[in-house]
PATI-510075 format. One record per residue: residue number from 1; chain; residue in three letters; x, y, z of N, C-alpha, C, CB in turn. Coordinates in nm, 4 decimals, padded with zeros to 6 digits. Atoms other than C-alpha are relative to their C-alpha. Glycine has a CB too. Layout:
N
{atom NUM; A; Ala; {X; Y; Z}; {X; Y; Z}; {X; Y; Z}; {X; Y; Z}}
...
END
This chain:
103
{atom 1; A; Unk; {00.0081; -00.1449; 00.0088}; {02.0599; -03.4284; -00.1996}; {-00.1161; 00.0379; -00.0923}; {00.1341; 00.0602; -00.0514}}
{atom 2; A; Unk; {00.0569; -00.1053; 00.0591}; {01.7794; -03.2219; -00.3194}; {-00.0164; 00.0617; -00.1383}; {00.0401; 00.0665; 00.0516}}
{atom 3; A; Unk; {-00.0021; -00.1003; 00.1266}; {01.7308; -03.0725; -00.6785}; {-00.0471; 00.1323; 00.0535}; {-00.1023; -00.0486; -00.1302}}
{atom 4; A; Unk; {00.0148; -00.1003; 00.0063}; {01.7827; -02.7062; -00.6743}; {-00.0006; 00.0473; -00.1358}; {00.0696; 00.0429; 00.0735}}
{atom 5; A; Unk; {-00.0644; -00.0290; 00.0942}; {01.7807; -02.4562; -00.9213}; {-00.0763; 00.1443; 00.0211}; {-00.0049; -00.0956; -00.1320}}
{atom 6; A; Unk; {00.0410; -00.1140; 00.0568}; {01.7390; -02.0865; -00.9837}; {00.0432; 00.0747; -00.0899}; {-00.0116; 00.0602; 00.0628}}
{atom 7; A; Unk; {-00.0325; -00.0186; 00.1249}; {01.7203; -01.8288; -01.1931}; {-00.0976; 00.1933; 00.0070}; {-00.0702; -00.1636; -00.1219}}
{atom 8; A; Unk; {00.0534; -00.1122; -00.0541}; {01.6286; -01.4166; -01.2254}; {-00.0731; 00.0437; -00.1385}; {00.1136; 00.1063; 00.0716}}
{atom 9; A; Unk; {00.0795; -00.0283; 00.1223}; {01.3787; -01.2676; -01.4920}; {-00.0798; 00.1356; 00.0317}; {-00.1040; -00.1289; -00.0370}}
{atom 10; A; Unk; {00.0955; -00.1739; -00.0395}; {01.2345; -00.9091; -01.5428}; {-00.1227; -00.0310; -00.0884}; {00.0946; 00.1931; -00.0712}}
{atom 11; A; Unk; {00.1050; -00.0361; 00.0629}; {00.9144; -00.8353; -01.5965}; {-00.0625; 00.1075; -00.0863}; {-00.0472; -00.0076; 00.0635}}
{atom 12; A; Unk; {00.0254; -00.0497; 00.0996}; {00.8238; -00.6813; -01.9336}; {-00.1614; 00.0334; 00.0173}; {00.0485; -00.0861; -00.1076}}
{atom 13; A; Unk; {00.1571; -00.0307; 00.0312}; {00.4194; -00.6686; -01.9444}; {-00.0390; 00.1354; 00.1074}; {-00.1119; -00.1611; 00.0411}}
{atom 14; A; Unk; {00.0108; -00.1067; -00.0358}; {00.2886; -00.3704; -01.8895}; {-00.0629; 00.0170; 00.1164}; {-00.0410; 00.0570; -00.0805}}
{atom 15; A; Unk; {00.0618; 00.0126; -00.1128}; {00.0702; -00.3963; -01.5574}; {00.0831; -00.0876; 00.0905}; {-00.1310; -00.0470; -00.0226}}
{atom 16; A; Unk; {-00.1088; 00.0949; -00.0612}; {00.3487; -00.6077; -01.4125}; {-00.0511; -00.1322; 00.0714}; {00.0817; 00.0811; 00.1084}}
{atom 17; A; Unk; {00.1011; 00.1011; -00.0583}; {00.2710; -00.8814; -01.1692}; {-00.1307; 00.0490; 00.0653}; {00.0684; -00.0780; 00.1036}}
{atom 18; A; Unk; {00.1414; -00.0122; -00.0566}; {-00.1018; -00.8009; -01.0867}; {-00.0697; -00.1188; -00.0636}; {-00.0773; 00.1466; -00.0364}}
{atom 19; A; Unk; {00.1256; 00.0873; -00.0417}; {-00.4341; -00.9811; -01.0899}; {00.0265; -00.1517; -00.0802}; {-00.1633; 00.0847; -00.0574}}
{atom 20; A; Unk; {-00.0581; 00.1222; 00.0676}; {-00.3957; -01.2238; -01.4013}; {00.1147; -00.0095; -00.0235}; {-00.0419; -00.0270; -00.1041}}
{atom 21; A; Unk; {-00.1481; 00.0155; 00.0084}; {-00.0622; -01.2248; -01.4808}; {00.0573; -00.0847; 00.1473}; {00.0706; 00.1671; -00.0166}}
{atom 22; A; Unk; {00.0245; 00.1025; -00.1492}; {-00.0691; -01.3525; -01.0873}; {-00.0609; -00.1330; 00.0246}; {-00.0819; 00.0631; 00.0889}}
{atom 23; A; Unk; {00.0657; 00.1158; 00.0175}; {-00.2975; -01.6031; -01.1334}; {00.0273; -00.1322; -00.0668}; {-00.0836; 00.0340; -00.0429}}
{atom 24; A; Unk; {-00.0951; 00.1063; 00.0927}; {-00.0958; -01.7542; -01.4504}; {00.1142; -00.0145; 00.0390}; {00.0242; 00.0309; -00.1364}}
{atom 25; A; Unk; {-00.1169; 00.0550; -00.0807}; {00.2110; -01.7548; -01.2390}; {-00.0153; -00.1059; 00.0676}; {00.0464; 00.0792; 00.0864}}
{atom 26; A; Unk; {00.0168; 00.0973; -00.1241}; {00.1045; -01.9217; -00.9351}; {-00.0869; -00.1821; -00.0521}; {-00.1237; 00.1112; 00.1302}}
{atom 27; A; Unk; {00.0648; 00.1104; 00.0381}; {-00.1138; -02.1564; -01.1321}; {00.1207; -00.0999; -00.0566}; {-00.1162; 00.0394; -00.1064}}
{atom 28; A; Unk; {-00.1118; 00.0660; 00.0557}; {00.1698; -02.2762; -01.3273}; {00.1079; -00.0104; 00.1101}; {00.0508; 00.0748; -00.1258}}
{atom 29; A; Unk; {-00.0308; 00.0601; -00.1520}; {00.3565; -02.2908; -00.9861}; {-00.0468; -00.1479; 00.0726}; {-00.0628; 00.1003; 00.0899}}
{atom 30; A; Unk; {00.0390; 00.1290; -00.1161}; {00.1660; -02.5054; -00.8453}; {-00.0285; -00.1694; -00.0988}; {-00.1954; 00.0601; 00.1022}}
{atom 31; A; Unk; {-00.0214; 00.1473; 00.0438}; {00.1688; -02.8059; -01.1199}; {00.1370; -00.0751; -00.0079}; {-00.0496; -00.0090; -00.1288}}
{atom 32; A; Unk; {-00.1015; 00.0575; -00.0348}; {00.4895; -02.8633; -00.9990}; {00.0552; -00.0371; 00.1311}; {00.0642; 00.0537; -00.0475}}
{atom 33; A; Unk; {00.0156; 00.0472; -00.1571}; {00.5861; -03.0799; -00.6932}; {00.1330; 00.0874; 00.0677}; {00.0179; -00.2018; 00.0239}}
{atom 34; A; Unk; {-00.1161; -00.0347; -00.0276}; {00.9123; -02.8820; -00.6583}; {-00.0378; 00.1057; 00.1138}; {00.0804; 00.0458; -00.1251}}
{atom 35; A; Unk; {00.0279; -00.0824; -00.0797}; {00.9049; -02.6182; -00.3568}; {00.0283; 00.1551; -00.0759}; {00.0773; -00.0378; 00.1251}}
{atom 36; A; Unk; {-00.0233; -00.1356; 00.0791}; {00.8787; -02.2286; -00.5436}; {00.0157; 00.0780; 00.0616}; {-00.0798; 00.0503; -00.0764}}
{atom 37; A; Unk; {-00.0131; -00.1789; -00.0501}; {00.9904; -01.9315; -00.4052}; {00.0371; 00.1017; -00.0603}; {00.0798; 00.0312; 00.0920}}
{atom 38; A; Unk; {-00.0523; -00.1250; 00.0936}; {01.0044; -01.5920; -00.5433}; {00.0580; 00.1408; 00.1001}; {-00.1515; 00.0571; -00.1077}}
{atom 39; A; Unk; {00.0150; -00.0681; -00.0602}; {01.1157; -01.3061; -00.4429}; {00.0387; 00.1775; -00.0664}; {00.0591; -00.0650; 00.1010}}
{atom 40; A; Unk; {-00.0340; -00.1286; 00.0385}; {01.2237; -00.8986; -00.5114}; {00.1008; 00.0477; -00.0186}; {-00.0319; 00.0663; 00.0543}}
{atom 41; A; Unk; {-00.1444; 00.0283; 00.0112}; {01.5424; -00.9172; -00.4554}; {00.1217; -00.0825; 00.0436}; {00.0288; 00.0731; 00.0195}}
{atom 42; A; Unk; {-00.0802; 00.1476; 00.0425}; {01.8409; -01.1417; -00.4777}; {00.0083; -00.0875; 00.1595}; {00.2000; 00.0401; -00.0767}}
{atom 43; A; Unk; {-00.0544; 00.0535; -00.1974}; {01.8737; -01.1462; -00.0106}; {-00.1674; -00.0269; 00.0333}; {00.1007; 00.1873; 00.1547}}
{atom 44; A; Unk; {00.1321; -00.0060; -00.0617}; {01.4938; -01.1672; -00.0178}; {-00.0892; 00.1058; 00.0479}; {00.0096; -00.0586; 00.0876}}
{atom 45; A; Unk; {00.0610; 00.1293; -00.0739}; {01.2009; -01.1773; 00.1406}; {00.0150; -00.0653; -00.0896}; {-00.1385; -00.0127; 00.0559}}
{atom 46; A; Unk; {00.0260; 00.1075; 00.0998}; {01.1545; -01.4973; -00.0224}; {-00.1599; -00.0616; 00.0276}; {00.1247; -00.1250; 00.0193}}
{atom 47; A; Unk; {00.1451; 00.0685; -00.0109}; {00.7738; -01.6134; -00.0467}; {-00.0150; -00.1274; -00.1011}; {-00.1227; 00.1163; -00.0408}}
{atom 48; A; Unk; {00.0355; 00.1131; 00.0914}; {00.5720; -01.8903; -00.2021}; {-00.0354; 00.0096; -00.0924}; {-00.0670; -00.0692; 00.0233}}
{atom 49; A; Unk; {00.0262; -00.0610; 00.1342}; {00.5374; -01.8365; -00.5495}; {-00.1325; -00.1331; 00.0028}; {00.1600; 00.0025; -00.1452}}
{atom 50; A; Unk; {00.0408; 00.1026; -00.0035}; {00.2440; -02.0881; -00.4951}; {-00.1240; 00.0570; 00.0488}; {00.0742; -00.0982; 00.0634}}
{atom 51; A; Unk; {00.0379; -00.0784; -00.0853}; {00.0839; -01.8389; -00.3200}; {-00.1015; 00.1464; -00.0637}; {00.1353; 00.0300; 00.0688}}
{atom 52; A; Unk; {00.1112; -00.0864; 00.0721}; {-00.1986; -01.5909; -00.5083}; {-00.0203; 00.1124; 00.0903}; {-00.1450; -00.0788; -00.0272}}
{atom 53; A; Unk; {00.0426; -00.1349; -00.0862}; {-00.2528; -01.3494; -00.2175}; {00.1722; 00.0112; 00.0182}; {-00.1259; -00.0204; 00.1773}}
{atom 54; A; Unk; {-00.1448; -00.0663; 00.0343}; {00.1781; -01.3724; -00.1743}; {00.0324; 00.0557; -00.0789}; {00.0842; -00.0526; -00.0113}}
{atom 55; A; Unk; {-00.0162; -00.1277; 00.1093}; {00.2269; -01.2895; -00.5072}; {-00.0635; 00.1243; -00.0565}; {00.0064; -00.0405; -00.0906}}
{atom 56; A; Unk; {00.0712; -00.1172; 00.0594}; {-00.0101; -01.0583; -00.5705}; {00.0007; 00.1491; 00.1143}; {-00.1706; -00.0613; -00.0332}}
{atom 57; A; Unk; {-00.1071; -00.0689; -00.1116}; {00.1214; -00.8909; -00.2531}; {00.1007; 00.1048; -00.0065}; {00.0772; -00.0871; 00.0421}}
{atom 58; A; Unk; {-00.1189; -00.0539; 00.0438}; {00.4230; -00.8343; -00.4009}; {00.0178; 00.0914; -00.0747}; {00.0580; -00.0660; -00.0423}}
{atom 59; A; Unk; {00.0328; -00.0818; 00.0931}; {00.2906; -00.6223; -00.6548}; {00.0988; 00.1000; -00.0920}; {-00.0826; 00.0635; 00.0631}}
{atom 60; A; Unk; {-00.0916; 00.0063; 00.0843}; {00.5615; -00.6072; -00.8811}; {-00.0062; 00.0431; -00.0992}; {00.0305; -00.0828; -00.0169}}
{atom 61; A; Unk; {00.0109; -00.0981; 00.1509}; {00.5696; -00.3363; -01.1483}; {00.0841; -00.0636; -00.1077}; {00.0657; 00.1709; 00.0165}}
{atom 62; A; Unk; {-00.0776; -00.0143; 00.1203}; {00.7053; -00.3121; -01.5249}; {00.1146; -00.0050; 00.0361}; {-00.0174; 00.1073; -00.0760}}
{atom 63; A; Unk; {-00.1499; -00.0085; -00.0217}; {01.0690; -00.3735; -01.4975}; {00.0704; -00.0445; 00.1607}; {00.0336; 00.1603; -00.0322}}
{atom 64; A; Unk; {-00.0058; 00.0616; -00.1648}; {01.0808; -00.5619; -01.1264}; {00.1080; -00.1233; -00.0701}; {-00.1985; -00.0744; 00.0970}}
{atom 65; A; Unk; {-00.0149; 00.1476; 00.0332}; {01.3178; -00.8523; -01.1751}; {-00.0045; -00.0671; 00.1345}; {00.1394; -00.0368; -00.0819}}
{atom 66; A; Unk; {00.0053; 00.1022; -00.0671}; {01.2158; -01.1268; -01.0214}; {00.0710; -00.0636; 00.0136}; {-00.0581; -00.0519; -00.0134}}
{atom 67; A; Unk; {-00.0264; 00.0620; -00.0313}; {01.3794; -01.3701; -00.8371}; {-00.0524; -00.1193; 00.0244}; {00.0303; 00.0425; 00.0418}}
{atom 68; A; Unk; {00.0019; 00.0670; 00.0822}; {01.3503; -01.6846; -00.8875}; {00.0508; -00.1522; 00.1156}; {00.0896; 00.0673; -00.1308}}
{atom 69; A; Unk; {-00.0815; 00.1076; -00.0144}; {01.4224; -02.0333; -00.6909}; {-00.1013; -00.1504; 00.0537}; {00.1221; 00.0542; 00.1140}}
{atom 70; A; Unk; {00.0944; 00.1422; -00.0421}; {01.3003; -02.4202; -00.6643}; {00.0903; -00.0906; 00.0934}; {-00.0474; -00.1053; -00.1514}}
{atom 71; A; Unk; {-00.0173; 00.1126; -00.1268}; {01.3656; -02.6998; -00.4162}; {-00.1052; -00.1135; -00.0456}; {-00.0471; 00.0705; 00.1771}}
{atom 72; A; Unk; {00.0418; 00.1158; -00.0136}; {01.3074; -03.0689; -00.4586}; {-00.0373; -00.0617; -00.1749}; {-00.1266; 00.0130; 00.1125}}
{atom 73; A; Unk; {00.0010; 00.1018; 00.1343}; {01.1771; -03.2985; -00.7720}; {-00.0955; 00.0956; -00.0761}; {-00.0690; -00.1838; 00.0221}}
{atom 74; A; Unk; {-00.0059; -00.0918; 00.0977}; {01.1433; -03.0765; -01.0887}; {-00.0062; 00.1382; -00.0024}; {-00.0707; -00.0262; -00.0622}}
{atom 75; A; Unk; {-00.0562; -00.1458; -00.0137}; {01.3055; -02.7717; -00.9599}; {00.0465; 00.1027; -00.1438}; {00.1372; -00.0236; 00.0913}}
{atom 76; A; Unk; {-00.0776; -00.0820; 00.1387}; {01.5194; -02.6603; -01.3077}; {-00.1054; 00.0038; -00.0647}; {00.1289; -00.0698; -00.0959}}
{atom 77; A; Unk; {00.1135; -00.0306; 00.0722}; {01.1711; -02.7502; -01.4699}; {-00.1011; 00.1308; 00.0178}; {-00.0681; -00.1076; 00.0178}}
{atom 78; A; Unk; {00.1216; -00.0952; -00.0452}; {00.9363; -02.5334; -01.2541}; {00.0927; 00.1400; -00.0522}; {-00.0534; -00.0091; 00.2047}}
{atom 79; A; Unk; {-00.0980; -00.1301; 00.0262}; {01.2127; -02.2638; -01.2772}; {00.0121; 00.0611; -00.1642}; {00.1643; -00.0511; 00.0483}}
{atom 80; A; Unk; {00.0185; -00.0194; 00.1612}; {01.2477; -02.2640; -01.6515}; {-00.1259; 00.0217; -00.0539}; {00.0432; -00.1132; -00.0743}}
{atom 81; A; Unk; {00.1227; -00.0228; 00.0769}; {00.8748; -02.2913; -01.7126}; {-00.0580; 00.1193; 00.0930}; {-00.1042; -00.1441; -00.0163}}
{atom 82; A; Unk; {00.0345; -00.1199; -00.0666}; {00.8175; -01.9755; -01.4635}; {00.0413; 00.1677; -00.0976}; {00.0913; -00.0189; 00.1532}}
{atom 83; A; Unk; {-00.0658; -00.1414; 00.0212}; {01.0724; -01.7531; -01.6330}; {-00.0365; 00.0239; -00.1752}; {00.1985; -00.0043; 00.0434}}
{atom 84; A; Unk; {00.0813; -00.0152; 00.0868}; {00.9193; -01.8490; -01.9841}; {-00.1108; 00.0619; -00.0106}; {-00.0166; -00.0759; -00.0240}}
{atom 85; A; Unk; {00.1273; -00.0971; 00.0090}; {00.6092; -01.7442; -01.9043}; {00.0384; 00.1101; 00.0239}; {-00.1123; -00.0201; 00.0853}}
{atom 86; A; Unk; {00.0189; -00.1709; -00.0115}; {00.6932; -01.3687; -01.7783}; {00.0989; -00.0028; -00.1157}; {00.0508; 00.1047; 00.1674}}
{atom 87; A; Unk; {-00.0671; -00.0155; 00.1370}; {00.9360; -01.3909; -02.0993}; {-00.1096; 00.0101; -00.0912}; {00.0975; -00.1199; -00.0423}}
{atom 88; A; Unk; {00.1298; -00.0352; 00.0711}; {00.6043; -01.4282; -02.2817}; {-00.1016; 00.0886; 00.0120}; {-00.0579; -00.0791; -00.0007}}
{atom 89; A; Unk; {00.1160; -00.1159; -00.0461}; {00.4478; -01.1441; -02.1184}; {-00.1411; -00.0992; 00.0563}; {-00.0544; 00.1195; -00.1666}}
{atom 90; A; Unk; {00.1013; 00.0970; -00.0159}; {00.2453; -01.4211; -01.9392}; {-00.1597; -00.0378; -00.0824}; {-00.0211; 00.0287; 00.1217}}
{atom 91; A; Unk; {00.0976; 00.0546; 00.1931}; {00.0433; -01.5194; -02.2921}; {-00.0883; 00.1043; -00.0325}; {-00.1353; -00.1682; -00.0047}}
{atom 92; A; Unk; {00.1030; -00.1411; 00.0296}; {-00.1136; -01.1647; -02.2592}; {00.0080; 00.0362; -00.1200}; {00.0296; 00.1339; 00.0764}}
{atom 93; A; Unk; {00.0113; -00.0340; 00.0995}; {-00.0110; -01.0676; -02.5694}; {-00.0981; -00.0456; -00.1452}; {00.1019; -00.0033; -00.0004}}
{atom 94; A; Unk; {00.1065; 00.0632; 00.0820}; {-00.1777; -01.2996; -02.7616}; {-00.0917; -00.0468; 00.0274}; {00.0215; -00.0715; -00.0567}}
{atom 95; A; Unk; {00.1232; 00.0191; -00.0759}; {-00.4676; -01.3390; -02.5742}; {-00.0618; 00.1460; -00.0496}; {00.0225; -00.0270; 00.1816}}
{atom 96; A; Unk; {00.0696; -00.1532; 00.0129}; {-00.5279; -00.9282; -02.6558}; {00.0038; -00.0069; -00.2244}; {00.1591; 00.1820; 00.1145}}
{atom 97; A; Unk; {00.0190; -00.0060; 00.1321}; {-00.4477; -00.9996; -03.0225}; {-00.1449; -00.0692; -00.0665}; {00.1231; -00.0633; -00.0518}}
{atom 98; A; Unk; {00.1859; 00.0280; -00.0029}; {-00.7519; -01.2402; -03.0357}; {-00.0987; 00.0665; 00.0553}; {-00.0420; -00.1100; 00.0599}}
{atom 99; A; Unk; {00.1084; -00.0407; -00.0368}; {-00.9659; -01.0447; -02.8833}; {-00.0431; 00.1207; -00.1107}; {00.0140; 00.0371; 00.1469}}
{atom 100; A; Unk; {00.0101; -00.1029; 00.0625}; {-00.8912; -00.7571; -03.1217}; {-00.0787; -00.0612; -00.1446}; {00.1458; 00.0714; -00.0081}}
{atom 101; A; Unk; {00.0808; 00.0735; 00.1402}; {-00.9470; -01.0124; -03.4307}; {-00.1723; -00.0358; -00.0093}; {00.0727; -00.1588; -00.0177}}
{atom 102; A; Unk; {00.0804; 00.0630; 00.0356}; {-01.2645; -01.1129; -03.3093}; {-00.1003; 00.1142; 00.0692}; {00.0101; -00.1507; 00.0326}}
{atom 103; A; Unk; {00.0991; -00.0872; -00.0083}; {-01.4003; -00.7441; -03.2299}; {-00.1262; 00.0199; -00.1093}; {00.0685; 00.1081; 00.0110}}
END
């Protein structure tokens, strides 16, 4: 049998899922061999979170929770390290704090 695992997470950052915030998803998606799908809500659609023109598609405002699910070898990983990042405001925050320090 399969490793599954999911898991649901709202998005806090203020531009929600767009351009980068998209980019640091899917990227971090895809260093995992597990199969990713995300989606809008809990019955679906379900897409490939793997997927840069899918997710960015989806265009997922402030306060969207995401959905959330993996398939195959390091599913609970990919899943956990997905919902960290939009928990971190996908590292935007401190990416804007350096920039401010080094105006």
């Amino acid at each position: 049998m399969s490793a599954k695992a999911a898991a649901q997470v709202e998005i806090t950052h203020a531009v929600g899922l767009h351009a980068r915030p998209s980019v640091k998803f899917t990227k971090l998606a895809k260093t995992f061999a597990a199969d990713v799908e995300m989606a809008l809500a809990a019955d679906g659609p379900w897409f490939d979170a793997k997927s840069i023109v899918k997710v960015m598609a989806a265009k997922a405002p402030k306060g969207t929770v995401l959905h959330l699910r993996a398939k195959g070898e390091g599913a609970e990983s990919a899943v956990r390290a997905l919902v960290e990042l939009v928990e971190r405001d996908f590292d935007e925050a401190a990416e804007g704090e350096a920039h401010v320090r080094t105006a």
